[in-house]
C-alpha positions as CSV (number, residue, x, y, z in Angstrom):
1,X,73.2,2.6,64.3
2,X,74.2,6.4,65.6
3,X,76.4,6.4,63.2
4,X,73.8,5.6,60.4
5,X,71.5,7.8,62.1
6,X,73.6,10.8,62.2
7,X,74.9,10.4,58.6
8,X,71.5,9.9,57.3
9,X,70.6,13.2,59.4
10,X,73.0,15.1,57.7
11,X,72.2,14.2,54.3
12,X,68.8,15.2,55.2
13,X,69.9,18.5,56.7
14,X,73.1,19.5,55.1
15,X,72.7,18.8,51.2
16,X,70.9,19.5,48.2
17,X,68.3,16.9,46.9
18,X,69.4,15.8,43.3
19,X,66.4,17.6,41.6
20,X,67.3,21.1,43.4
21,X,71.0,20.0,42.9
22,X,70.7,20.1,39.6
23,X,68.6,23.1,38.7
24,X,71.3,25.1,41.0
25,X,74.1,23.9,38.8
26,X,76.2,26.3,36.7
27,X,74.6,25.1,33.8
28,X,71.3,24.5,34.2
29,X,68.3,26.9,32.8
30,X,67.3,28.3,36.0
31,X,71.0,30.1,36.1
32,X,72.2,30.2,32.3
33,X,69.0,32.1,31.0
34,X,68.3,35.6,30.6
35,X,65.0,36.5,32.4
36,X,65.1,40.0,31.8
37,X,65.5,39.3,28.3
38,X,62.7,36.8,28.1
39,X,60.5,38.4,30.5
40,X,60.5,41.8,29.0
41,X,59.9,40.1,25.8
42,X,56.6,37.9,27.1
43,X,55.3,41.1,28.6
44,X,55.7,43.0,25.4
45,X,53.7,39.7,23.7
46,X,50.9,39.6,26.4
47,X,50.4,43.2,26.3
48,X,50.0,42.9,22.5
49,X,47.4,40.0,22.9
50,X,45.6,42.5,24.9
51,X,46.0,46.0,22.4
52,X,45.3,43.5,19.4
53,X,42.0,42.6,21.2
54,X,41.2,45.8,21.7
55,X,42.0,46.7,17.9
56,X,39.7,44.2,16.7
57,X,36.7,43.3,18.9
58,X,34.5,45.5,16.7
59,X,35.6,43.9,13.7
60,X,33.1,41.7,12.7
61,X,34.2,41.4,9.2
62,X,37.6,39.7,10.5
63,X,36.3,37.7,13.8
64,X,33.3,36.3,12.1
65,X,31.3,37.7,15.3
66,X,33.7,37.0,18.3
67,X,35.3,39.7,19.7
68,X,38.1,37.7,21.1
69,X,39.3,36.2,18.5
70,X,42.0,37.4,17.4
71,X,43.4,37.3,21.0
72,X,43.1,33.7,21.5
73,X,44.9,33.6,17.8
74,X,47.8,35.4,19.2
75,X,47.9,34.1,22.6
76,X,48.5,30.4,20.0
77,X,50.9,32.3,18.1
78,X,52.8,33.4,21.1
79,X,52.7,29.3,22.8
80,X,54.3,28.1,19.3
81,X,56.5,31.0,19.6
82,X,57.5,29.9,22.7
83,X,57.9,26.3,22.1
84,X,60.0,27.3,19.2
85,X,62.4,29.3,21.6
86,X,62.3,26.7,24.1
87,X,63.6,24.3,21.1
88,X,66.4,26.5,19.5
89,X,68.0,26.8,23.2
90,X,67.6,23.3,23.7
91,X,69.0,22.5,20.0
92,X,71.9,24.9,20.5
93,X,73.2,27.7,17.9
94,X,76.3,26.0,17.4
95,X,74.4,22.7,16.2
96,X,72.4,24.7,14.4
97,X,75.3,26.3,12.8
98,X,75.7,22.7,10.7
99,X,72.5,23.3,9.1
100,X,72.6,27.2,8.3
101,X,73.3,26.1,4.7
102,X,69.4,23.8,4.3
103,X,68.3,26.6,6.6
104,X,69.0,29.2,4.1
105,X,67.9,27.5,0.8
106,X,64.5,26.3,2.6
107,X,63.9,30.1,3.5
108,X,65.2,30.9,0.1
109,X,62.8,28.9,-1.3
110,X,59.5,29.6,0.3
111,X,60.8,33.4,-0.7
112,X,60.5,32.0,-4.1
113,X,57.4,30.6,-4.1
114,X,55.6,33.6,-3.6
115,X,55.8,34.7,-6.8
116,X,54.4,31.3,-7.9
117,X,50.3,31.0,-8.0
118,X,51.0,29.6,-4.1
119,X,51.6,33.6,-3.6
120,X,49.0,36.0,-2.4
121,X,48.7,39.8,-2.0
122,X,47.8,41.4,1.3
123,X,47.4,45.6,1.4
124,X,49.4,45.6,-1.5
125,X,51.9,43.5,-0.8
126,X,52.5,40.4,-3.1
127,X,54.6,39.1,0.0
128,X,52.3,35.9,1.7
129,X,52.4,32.0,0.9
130,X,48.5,30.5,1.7
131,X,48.5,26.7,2.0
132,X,46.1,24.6,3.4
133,X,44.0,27.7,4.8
134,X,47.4,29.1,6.7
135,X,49.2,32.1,5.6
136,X,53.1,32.4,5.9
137,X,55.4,35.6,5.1
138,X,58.6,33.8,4.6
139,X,60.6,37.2,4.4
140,X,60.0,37.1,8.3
141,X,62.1,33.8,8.7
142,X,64.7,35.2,6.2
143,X,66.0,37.6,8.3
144,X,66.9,34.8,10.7
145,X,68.6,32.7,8.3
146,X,70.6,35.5,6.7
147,X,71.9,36.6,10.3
148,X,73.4,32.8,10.6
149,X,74.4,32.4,7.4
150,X,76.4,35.6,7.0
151,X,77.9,34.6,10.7
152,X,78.6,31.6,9.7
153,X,80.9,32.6,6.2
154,X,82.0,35.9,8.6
155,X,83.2,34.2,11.5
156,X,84.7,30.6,9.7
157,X,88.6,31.0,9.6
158,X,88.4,33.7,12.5
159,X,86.7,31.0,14.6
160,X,89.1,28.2,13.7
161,X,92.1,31.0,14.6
162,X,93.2,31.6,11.2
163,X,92.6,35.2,10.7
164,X,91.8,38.1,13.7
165,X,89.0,39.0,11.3
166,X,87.4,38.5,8.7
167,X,88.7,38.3,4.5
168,X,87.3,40.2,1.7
169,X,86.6,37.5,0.4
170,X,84.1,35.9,3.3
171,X,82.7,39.8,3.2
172,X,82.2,39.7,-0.3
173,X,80.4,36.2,0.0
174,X,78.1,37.3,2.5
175,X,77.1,39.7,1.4
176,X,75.9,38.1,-1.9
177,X,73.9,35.8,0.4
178,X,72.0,38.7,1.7
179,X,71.3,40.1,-1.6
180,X,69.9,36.9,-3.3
181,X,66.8,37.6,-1.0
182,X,66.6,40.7,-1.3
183,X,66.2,40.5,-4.8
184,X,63.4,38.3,-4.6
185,X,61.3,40.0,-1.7
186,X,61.9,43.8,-4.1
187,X,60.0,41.5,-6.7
188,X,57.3,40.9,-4.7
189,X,57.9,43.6,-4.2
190,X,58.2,44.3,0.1
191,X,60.2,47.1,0.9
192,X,59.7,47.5,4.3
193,X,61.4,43.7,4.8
194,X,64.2,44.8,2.4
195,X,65.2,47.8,4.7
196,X,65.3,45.1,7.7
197,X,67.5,42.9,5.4
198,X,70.0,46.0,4.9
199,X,70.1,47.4,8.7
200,X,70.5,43.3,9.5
201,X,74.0,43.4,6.8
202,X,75.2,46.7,8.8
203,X,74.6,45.7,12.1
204,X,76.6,42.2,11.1
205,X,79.1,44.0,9.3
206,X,79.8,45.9,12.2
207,X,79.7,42.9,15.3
208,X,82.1,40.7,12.6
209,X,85.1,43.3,13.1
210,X,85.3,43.8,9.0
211,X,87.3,47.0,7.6
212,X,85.1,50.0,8.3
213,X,85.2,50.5,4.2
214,X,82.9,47.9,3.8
215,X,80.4,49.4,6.2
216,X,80.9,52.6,4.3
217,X,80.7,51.3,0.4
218,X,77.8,49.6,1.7
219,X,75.7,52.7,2.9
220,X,76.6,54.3,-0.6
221,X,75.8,51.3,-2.4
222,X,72.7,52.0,-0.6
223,X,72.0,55.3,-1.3
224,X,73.0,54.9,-5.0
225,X,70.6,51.7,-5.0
226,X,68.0,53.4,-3.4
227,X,67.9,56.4,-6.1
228,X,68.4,53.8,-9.1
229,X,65.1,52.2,-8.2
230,X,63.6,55.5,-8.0
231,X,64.4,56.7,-11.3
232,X,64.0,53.3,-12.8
233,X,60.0,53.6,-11.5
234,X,60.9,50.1,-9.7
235,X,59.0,51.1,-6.7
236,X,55.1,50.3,-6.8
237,X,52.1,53.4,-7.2
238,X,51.3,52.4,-3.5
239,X,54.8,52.6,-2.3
240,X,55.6,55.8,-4.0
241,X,52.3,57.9,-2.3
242,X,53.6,56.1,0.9
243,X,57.3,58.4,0.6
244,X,54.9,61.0,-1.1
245,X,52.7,61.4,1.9
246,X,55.5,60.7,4.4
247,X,57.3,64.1,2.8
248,X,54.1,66.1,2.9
249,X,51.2,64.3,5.2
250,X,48.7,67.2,3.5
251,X,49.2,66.2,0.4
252,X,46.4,63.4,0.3
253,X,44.5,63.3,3.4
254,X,42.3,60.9,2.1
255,X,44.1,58.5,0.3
256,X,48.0,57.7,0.9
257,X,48.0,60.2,3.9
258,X,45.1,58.4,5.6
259,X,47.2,56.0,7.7
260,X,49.2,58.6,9.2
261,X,46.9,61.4,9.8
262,X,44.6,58.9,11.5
263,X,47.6,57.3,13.6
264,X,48.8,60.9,14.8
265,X,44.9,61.6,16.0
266,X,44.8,58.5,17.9
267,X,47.9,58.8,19.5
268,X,47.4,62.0,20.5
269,X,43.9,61.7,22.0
270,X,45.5,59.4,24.6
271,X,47.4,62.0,26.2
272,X,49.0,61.5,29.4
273,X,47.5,58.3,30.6
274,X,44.8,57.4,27.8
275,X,41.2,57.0,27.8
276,X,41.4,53.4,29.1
277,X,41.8,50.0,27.6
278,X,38.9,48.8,25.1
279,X,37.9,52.9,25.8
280,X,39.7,54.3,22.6
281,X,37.0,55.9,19.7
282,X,39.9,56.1,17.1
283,X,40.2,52.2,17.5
284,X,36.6,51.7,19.0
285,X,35.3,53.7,15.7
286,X,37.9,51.5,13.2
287,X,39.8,54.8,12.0
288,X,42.8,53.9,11.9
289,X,43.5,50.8,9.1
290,X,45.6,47.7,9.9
291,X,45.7,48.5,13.7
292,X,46.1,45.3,14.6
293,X,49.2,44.7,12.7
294,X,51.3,47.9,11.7
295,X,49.4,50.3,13.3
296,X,49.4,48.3,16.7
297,X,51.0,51.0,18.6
298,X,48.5,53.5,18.1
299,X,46.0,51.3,20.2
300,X,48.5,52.1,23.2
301,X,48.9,56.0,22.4
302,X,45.7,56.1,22.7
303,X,44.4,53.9,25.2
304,X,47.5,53.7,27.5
305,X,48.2,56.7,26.8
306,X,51.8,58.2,27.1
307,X,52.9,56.6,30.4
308,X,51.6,53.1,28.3
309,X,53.8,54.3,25.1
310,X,56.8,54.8,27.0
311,X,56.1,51.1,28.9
312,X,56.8,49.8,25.5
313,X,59.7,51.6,24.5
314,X,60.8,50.3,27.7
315,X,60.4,47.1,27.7
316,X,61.9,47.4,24.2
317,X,65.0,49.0,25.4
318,X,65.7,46.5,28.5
319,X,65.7,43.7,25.2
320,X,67.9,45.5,23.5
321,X,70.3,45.9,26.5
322,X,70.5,42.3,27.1
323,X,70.9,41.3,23.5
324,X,73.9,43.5,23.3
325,X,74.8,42.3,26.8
326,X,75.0,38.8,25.0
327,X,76.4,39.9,22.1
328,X,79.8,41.7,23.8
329,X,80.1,38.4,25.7
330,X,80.0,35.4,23.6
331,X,82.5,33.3,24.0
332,X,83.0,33.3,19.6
333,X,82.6,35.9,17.0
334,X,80.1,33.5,15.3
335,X,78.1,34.1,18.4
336,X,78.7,37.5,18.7
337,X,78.0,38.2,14.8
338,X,74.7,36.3,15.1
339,X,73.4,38.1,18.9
340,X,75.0,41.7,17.0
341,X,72.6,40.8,14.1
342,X,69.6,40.3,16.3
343,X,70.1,43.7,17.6
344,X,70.1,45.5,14.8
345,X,67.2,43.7,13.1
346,X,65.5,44.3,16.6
347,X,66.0,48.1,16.7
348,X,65.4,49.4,13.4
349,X,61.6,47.4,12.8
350,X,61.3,48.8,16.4
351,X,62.3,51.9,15.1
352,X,60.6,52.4,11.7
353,X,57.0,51.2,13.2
354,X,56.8,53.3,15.9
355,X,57.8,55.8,13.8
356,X,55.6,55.5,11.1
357,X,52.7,55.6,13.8
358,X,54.4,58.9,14.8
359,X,54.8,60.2,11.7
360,X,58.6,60.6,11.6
361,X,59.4,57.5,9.1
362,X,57.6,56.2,6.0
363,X,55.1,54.2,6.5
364,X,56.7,50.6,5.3
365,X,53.9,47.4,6.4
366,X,56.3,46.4,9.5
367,X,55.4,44.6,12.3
368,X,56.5,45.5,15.8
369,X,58.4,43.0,17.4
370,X,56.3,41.0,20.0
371,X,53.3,43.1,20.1
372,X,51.9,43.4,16.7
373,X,49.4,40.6,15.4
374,X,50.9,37.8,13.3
375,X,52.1,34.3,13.6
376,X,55.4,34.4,11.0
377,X,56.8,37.4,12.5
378,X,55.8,36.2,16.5
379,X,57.6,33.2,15.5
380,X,60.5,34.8,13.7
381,X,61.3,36.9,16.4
382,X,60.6,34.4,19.6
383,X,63.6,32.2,17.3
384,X,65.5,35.0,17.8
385,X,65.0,35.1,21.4
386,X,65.9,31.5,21.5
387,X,69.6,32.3,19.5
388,X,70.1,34.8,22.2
389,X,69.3,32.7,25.0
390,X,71.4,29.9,23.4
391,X,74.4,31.9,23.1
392,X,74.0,33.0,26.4
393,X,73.6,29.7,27.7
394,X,77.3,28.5,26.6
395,X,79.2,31.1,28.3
396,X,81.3,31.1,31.3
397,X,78.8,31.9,34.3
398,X,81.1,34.8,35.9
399,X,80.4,36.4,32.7
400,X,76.9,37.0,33.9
């Protein structure tokens, strides 16, 4: 009975209960996920819930009289972005990796169907799918599927230990996987989302190992590309004034140089440590258009003020980090391609809007990651977290 006694003592005293057990296990979520990654991310979502409030509390025109709607609508989009997450890590990216192919022609499609009578036009871009009362931007969930599916044809015979990188051919083959879409979203036509796609096919270019002569055709395809559809008048009126204003902002005050003007006041009344949230009278007053969306970060130039703006770009920087932590230690270069991919979707949208609220880049209707209001791209890009987390979660612990 001692015996018994003392044993039962010990398992009392000296080991792990099952549940605990099993949460402290190399394996499990508590140790395989990134929580700077995730946490930075979350933080950058709340504190958008919060500028997006503040953005549009006075519009009554949108919240059909209450103040805090669209803060309840994000604070939804960010639980189903969450959920989604949650559901790509449990999935897996390398089950996932079966179905890149339906993945790709169901994105493909919905692309499509914007330029159907399903499609609808929002500030001048034809670029929004409306069903049943909801609106969708499928160019948001193409730049996930394009990631994957140009990892997947990059990374195939590497993977299986055929090749030490990848064959013209695969480059060749993904690349005319990206350009389908493209082609579709410049009909809408969406620049801003084909600029993503393009910084998206350099950044995966670059994680799959291909010859640098790719990278470099590429960027002259590019710039030839880029003047063709300027001679050829391709581009939209409202999409010309944009570059037109962007190159001189004094040019029309009033009409295409409104946005930024009004974006560069706002910011800079915030100065050091801003007037104070819900305080702002650039956002209070509605100056500055589309606040809640692309011009988001002008809410936290000015009512942050600097020390709030530089928050951001920090939280947006640990992100970064740890996706390119993830990235250089996957455990396959289909893993590495599709973390690599992330990053450099990541950083340039992070990059162009914040610019184009400074002044310093074209003004291109982009979102900024996590913070801006708007259920496809909060979903797109909380997806993206979940790839990260996935890939993180199926490598050797003392990688960590």
């Amino acid at each position: 009975m001692t015996a018994g006694l003392t044993t039962s003592y010990r398992v009392g005293r000296g080991a792990r209960p099952g549940g605990l057990r099993r949460l402290l296990d190399a394996d499990s979520p508590l140790r395989t996920t990134d929580w700077l990654l995730t946490g930075s991310a979350l933080a950058l979502s709340l504190l958008g819930s919060l500028l997006v409030w503040s953005a549009t509390r006075n519009r009554v025109e949108l919240t059909d009289g209450d103040p805090r709607e669209f803060f309840y609508r994000h604070l939804v989009n960010l639980a189903i972005g969450l959920a989604l997450a949650v559901g790509v890590v449990w999935f897996g990216h390398r089950r996932l990796r079966a179905a890149v192919p339906v993945l790709y022609l169901l994105s493909l499609a919905l692309t499509a169907l914007v330029l159907t009578p399903l499609g609808a036009t929002i500030n001048g871009a034809h670029a929004w799918l409306l069903i049943g009362g909801f609106s969708l931007q499928p160019a948001e969930f193409i730049k996930v599927t394009v990631i994957m599916g140009m990892a997947m044809l990059l990374a195939a015979r590497v993977d299986a230990g055929d090749r030490e990188y990848p064959a013209g051919r695969a480059v060749l083959q993904s690349l005319l996987l990206a350009v389908v879409p493209c082609v579709i979203i410049m009909m809408m036509p969406d620049l801003g989302s084909v600029m993503v796609v393009v910084a998206i096919v350099l950044g995966v270019l670059l994680a799959s190992g291909a010859s640098n002569r790719w990278v470099l055709g590429l960027i002259l395809a590019g710039v030839v590309g880029a003047v063709a559809v300027w001679q050829l008048g391709l581009l939209s009126d409202y999409q010309i004034n944009r570059f037109a204003a962007f190159a001189n902002p004094d040019l029309d005050p009033s009409g295409a140089g409104y946005n930024t003007n009004q974006a560069r006041i706002a910011i800079g009344n915030g100065g050091l440590f801003g007037t104070g949230l819900f305080q702002g009278t650039q956002t209070t007053g509605q100056f500055v258009p589309e606040q809640q969306t692309d011009f988001v970060f002008t809410v936290a130039g000015e009512e942050l003020g600097f020390v709030g703006g530089m928050a951001i770009l920090l939280l947006m920087g640990v992100v970064l980090w740890r996706a390119c932590r993830i990235a250089r230690q996957a455990q396959d270069l289909y893993s590495t391609i599709v973390a690599g991919g992330i990053v450099a979707w990541f950083a340039f949208q992070m990059f162009e809007n914040i610019g184009m609220n400074l002044g310093i880049m074209p003004v291109a209707g982009l979102p900024l990651p996590f913070v801006s209001y708007g259920g496809t791209s909060m979903f797109a890009v909380w997806i993206a977290v979940g790839l990260l987390q996935s890939i993180k979660a199926r490598r050797p612990l003392a990688a960590v």
